[in-house]
C-alpha positions as CSV (number, residue, x, y, z in Angstrom):
1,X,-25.5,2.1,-0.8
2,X,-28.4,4.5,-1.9
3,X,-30.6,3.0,-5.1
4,X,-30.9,4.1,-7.9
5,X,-33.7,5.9,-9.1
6,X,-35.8,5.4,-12.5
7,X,-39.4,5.5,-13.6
8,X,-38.9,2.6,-15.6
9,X,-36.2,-0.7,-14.9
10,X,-36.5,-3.4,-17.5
11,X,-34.6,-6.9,-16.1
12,X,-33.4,-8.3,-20.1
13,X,-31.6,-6.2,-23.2
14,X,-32.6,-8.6,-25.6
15,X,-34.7,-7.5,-28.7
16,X,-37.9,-7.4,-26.6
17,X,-36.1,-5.1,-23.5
18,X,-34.8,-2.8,-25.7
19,X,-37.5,-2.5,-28.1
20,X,-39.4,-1.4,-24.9
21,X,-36.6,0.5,-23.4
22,X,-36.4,2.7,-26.8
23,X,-40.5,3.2,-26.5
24,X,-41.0,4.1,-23.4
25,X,-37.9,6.4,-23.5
26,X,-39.1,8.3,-26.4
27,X,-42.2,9.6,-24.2
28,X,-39.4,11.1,-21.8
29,X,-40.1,8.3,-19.3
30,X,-36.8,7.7,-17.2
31,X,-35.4,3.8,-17.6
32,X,-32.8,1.5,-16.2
33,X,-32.1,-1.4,-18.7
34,X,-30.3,-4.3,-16.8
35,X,-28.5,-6.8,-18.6
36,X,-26.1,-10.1,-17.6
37,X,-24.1,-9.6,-20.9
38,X,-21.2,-8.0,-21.7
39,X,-23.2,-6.4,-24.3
40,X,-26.9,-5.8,-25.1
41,X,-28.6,-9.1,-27.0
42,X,-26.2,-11.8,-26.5
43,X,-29.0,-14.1,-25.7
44,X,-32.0,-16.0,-27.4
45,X,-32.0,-12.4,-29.9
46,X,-28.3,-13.6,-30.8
47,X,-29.2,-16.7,-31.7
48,X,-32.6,-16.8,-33.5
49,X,-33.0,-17.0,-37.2
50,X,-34.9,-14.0,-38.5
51,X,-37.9,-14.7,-39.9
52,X,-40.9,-12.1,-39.0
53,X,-43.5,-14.7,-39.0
54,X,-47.7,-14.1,-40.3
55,X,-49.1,-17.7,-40.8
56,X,-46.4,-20.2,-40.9
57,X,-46.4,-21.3,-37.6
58,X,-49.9,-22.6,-36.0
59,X,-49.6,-20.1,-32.8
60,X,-50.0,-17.4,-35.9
61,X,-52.8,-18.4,-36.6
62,X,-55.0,-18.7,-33.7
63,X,-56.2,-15.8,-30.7
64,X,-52.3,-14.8,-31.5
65,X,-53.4,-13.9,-35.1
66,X,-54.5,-10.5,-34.3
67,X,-51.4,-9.0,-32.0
68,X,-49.3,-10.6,-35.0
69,X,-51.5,-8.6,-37.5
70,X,-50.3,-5.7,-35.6
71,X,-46.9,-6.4,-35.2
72,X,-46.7,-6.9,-39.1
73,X,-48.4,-3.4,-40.3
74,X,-46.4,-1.3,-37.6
75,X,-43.4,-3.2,-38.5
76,X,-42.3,-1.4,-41.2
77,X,-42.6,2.4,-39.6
78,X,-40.5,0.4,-36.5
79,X,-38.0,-0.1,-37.9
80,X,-37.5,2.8,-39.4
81,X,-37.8,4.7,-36.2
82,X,-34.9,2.4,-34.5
83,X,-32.9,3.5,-37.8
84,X,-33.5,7.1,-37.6
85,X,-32.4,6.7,-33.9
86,X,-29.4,4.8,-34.1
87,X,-28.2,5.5,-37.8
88,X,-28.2,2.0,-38.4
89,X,-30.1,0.3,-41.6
90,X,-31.5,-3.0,-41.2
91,X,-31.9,-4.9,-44.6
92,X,-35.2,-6.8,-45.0
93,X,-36.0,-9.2,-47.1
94,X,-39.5,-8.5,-48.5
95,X,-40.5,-11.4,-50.9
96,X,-41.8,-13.9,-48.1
97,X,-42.1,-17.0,-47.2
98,X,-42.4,-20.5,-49.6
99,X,-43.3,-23.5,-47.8
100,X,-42.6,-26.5,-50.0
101,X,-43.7,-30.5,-50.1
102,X,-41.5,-33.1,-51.4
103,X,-44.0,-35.6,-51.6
104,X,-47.7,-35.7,-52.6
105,X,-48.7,-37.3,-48.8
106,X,-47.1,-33.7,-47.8
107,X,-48.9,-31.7,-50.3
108,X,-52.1,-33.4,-49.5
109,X,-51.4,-32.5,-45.9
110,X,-51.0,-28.9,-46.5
111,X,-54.1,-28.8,-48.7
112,X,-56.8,-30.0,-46.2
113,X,-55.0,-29.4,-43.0
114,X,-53.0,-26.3,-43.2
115,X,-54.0,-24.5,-46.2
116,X,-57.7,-24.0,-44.3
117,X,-55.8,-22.3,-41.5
118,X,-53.7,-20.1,-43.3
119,X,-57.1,-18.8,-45.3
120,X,-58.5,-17.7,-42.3
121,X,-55.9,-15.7,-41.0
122,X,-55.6,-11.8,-42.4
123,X,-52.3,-12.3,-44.4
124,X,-52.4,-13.8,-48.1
125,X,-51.5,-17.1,-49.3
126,X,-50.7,-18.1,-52.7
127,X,-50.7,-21.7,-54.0
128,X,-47.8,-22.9,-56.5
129,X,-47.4,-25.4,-58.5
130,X,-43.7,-27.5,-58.8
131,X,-42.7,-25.3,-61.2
132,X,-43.9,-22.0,-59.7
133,X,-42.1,-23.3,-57.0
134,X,-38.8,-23.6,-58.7
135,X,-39.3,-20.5,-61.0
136,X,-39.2,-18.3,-57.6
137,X,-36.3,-20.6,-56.2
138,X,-34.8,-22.4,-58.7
139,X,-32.5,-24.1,-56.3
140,X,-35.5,-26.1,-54.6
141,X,-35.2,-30.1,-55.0
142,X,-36.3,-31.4,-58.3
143,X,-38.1,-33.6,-55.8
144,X,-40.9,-30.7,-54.7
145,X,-44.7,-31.3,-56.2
146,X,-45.9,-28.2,-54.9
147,X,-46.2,-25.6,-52.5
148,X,-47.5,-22.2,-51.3
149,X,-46.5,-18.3,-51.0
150,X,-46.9,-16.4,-47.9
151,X,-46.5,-13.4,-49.2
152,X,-46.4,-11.3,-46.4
153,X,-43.7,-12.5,-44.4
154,X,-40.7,-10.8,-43.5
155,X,-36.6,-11.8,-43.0
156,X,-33.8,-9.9,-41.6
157,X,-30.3,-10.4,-39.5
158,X,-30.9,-10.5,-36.0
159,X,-27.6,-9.4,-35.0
160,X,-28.1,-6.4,-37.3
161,X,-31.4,-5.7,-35.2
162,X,-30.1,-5.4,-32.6
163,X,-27.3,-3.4,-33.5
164,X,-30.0,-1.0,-34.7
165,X,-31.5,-1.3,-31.1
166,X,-28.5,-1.0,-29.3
167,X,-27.5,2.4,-30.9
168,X,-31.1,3.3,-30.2
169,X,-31.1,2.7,-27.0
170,X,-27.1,3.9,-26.3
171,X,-27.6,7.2,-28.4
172,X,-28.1,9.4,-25.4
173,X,-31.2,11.0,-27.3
174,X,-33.6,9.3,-24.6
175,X,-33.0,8.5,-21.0
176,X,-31.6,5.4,-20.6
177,X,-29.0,4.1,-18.5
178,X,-27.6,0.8,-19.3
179,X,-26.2,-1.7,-16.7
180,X,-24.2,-4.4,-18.5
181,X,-22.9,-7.2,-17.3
182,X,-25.0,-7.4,-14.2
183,X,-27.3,-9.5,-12.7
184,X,-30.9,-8.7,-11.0
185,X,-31.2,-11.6,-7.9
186,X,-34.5,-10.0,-6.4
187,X,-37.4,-8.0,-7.7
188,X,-39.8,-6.9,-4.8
189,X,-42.7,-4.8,-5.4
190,X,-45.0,-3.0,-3.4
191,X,-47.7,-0.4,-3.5
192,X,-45.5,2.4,-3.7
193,X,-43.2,0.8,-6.4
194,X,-40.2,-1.6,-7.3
195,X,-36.9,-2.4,-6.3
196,X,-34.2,-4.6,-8.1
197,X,-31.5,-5.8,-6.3
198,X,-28.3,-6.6,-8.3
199,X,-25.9,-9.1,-7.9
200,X,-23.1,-6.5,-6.7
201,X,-25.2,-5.2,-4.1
202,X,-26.6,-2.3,-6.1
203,X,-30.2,-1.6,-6.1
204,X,-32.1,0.3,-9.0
205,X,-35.8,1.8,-7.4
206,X,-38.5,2.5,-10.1
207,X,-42.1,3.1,-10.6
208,X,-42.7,0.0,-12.7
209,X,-40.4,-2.8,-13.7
210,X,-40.6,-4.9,-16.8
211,X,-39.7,-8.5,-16.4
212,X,-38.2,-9.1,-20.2
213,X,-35.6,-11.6,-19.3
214,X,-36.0,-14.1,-21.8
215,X,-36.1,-18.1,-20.3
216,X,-34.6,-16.8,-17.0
217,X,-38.0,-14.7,-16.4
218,X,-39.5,-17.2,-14.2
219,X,-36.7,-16.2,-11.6
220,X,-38.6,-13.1,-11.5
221,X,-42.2,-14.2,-11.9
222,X,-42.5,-16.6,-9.5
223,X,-46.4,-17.6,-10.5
224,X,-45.4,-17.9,-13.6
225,X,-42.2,-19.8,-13.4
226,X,-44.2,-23.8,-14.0
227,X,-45.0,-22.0,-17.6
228,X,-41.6,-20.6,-18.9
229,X,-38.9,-22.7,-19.9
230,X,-36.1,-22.3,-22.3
231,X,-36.3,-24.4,-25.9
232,X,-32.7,-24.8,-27.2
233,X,-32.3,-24.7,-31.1
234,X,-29.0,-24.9,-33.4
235,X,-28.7,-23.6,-36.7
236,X,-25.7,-22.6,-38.7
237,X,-24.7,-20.1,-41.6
238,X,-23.6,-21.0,-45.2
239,X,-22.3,-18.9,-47.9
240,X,-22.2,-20.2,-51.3
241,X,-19.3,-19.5,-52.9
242,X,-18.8,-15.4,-54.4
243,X,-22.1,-14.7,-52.7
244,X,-22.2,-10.9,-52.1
245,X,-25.9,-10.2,-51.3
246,X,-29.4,-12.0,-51.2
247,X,-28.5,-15.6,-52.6
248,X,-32.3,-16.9,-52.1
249,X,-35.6,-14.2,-52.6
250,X,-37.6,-16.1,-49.9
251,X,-37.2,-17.7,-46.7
252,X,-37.7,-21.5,-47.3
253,X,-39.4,-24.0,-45.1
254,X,-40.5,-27.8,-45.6
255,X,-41.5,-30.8,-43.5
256,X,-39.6,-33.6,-44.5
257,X,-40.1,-37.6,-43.7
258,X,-37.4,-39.7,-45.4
259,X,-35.5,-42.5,-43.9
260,X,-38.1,-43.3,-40.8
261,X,-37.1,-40.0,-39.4
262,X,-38.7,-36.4,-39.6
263,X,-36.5,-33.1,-40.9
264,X,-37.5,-29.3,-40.6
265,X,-35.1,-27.5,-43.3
266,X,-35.3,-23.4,-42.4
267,X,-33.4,-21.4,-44.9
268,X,-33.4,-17.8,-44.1
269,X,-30.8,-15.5,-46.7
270,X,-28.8,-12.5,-45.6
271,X,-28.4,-9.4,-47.1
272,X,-24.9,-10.1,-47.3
273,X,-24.8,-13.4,-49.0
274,X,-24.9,-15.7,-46.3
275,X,-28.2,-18.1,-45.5
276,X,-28.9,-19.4,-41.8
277,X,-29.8,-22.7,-42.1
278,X,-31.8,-24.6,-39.3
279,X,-33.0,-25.1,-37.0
280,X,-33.5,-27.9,-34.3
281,X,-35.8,-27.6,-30.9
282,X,-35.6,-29.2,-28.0
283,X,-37.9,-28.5,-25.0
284,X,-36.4,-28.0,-20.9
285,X,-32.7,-28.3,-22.4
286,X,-31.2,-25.3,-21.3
287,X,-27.8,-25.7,-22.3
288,X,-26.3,-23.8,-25.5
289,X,-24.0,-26.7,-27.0
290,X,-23.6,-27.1,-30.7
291,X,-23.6,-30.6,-31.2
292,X,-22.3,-32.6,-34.0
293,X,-25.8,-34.7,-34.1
294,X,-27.8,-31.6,-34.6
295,X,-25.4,-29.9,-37.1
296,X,-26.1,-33.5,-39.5
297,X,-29.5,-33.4,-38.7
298,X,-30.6,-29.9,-40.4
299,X,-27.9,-30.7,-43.4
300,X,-29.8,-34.0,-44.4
301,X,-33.0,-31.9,-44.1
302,X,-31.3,-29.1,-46.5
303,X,-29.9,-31.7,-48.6
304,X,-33.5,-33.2,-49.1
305,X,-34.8,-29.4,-49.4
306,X,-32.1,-27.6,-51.7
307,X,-29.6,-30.1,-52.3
308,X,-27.1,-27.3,-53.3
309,X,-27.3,-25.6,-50.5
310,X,-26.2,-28.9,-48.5
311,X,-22.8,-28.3,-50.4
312,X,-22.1,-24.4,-49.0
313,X,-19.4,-24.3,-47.0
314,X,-20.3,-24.0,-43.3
315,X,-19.6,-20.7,-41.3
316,X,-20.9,-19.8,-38.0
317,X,-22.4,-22.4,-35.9
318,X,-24.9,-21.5,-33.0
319,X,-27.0,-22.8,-30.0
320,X,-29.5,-20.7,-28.8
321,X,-32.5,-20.5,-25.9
322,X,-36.1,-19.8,-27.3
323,X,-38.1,-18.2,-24.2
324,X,-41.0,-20.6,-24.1
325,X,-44.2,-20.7,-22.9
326,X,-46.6,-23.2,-22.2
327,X,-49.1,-22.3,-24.2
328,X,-46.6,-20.8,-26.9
329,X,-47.7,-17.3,-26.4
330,X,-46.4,-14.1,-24.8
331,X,-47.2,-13.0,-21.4
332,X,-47.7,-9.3,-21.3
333,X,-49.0,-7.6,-18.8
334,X,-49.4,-6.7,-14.7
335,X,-48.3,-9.6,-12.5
336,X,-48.3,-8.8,-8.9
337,X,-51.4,-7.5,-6.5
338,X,-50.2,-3.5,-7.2
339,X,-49.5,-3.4,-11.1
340,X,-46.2,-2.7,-10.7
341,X,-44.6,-5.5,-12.3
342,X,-45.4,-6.2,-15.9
343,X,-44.2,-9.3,-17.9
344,X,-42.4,-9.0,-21.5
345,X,-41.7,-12.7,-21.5
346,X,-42.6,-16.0,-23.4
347,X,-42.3,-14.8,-27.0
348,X,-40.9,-19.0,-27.3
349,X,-39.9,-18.5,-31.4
350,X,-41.7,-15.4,-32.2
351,X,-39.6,-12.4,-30.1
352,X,-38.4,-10.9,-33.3
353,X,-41.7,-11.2,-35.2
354,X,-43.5,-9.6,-31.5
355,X,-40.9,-6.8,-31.2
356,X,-43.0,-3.9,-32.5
357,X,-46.0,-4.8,-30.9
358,X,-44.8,-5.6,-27.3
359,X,-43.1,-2.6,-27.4
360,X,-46.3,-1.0,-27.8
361,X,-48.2,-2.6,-25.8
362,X,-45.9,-2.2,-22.8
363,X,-45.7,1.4,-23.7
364,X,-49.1,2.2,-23.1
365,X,-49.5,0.5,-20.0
366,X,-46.2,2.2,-18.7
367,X,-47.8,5.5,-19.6
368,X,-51.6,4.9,-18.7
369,X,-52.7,4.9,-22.5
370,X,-54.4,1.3,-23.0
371,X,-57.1,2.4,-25.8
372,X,-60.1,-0.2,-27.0
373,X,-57.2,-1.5,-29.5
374,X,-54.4,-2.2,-26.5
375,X,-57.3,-3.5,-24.2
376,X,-58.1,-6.0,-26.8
377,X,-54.7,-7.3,-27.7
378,X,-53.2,-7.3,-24.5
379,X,-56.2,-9.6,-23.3
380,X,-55.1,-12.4,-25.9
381,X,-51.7,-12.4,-23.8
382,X,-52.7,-11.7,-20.2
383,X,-50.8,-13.3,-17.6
384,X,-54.0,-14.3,-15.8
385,X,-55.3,-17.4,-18.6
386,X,-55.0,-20.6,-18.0
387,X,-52.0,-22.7,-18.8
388,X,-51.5,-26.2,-19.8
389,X,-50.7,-27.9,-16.3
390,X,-46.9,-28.9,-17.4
391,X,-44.5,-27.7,-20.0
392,X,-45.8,-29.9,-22.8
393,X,-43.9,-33.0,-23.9
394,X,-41.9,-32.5,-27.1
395,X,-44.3,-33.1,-29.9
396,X,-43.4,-35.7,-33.0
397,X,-43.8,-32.6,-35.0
398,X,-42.6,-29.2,-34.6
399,X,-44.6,-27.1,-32.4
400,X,-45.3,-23.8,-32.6
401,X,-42.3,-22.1,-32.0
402,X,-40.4,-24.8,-33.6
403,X,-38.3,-22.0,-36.2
């Protein structure tokens, strides 16, 4: 059976593979986008939250800071390209991000520890008293003593992202050909180029392939395989009752200790009146069950946070499998002795907030434009740095990638 032929094959169609597909498409660049769903995004894009991230989580706010700085300022221009392309519009919610305390051991923590951090990173933060709190969410606990603003955070639907990316990618303007529901066994590379074997025997030959398959990229990067491993989260959607658009203006977080035990409340709103609620992590389990256990454990935490929102009526529930990495940062970049394989992987919780940027920075080294800017970025993330010896052990509080 002859291959297939490509400049370009990208192993993953979730938010990161087809935010790279669509780039390196619009130069005129030739790509074969495979994917094991039935449809484009069915994994770890499916099931995260939403939240395009600047400070709140501490792999924000070191080397990463910069390539999220860049991901934050094209964002906007992004994703109004993807919407020009595919005629889809993706609601964002612009009024950011309030992280709350609900006791004054919490607040004190976020004023030495965390509050330091945040000032040194290039995105705003805003303190607030209780009632500044509860003035710009009057649905927060009577039990919160203070909190901060991060302005310049972002929230949207996932599955209405990728929508947008899908028509992008499927709206024949660019060439793209999309192999669904298919399987890549092998990637073998060599000085002349690529080839991907599928699991139906077909083959798909290239100049360059992109490895953006999500947990399952180690498969494809065997040197890197000790470093990726897939974090499993549950969350869930509410709707309080007659809710027809935006029922919160922020994304709400907290760190909660009640009871001997430790809570992470996430409350992202939806354009449509819904909130996802979450969101749980747990490190090596690779295994998408929705488990009783985990559904109590983020109500208690909402119900210490907002306890309103503990009384919405519960819609869709969800598992899914963060793309981790040991050190909590992407890999991007050349992998193998000839530069023909370049890794997309790792994003752990931050794929959606890393779209734009990945996207860009896999374009240019696809086309042999890496600028000063690129060079610099793409050296936070090179596959070549060190890594922790071991997946780390699940921390007592949540990690970087923990939302």
């Amino acid at each position: 059976m002859p291959a297939e032929t490509c400049d370009v094959v990208i192993i993953g169609g979730g938010v990161i593979g087809c935010a790279i597909a669509h780039r390196v498409a619009s130069r005129g660049t030739s790509v074969v986008l495979v994917d094991a769903g039935q449809r484009l995004g069915l994994g770890a894009s499916d099931g995260a939250m939403g939240g395009i991230l600047t400070q709140t989580e501490p792999s924000c706010l070191g080397p990463l800071s910069s390539v999220i700085k860049r991901s934050r300022d094209i964002y906007p221009g992004w994703l109004e390209e993807i919407q020009a392309a595919s005629g889809v519009e993706v609601p964002v919610l612009d009024g950011g991000d309030i992280q709350v305390a609900l006791d004054d051991d919490e607040m004190r923590r976020l004023e030495s520890k965390v509050l330091p951090q945040w000032q040194n990173s290039p995105f705003a933060v805003v303190q607030l008293s209780a009632a500044e709190a509860r003035s710009l969410e009057p649905l927060l606990s009577e039990r919160v003593v203070g909190g901060f603003l991060l302005p310049e955070e972002l929230a949207l639907d996932p599955r209405v992202l990728m929508a947008a990316l899908t028509g992008a990618v499927l709206s024949g303007r660019t060439p793209i050909r999309v192999l669904s529901a298919v399987r890549a066994v092998d990637l073998r590379t060599g000085p002349g180029g690529v080839e991907v074997e599928l699991h139906d025997g077909r083959r798909v030959s290239a100049d360059t392939a992109v490895v953006a398959a999500g947990h399952l990229s180690g498969v494809f990067l065997p040197h890197h395989s000790a470093y990726l491993f897939p974090i499993k989260g549950v969350a869930f959607d509410v709707r309080p009752p007659g809710a027809v658009t935006y029922p919160l203006r922020h994304h709400v977080f907290a760190e909660i200790r009640q009871d001997g035990r430790e809570y992470y409340p996430y409350l992202v709103p939806r354009y449509d009146g819904r909130v996802a609620v979450g969101v749980t992590y747990e490190e090596n389990v690779g295994d998408v069950t929705v488990t009783a256990a985990a559904i109590e454990e983020i109500r208690r935490g909402v119900a210490a946070l907002m306890p309103k929102a503990a009384t919405w009526p519960i819609g869709r529930r969800w598992a899914g499998l963060r793309p981790g990495s040991a050190d909590h940062m992407p890999i991007l970049g050349p992998v193998d002795d000839h530069g023909r394989v370049l890794a997309a992987t790792g994003h752990s919780g931050l794929g959606v907030t890393l779209a734009p940027v990945t996207a860009e920075l896999v374009g240019a080294l696809v086309d042999g434009t890496v600028g000063p800017r690129e060079k610099e970025l793409l050296a936070i993330c090179r596959p070549d740095r060190p890594f922790p010896a071991a997946p780390p052990t699940p921390p007592v509080s949540p990690p970087p990638t923990a939302r």
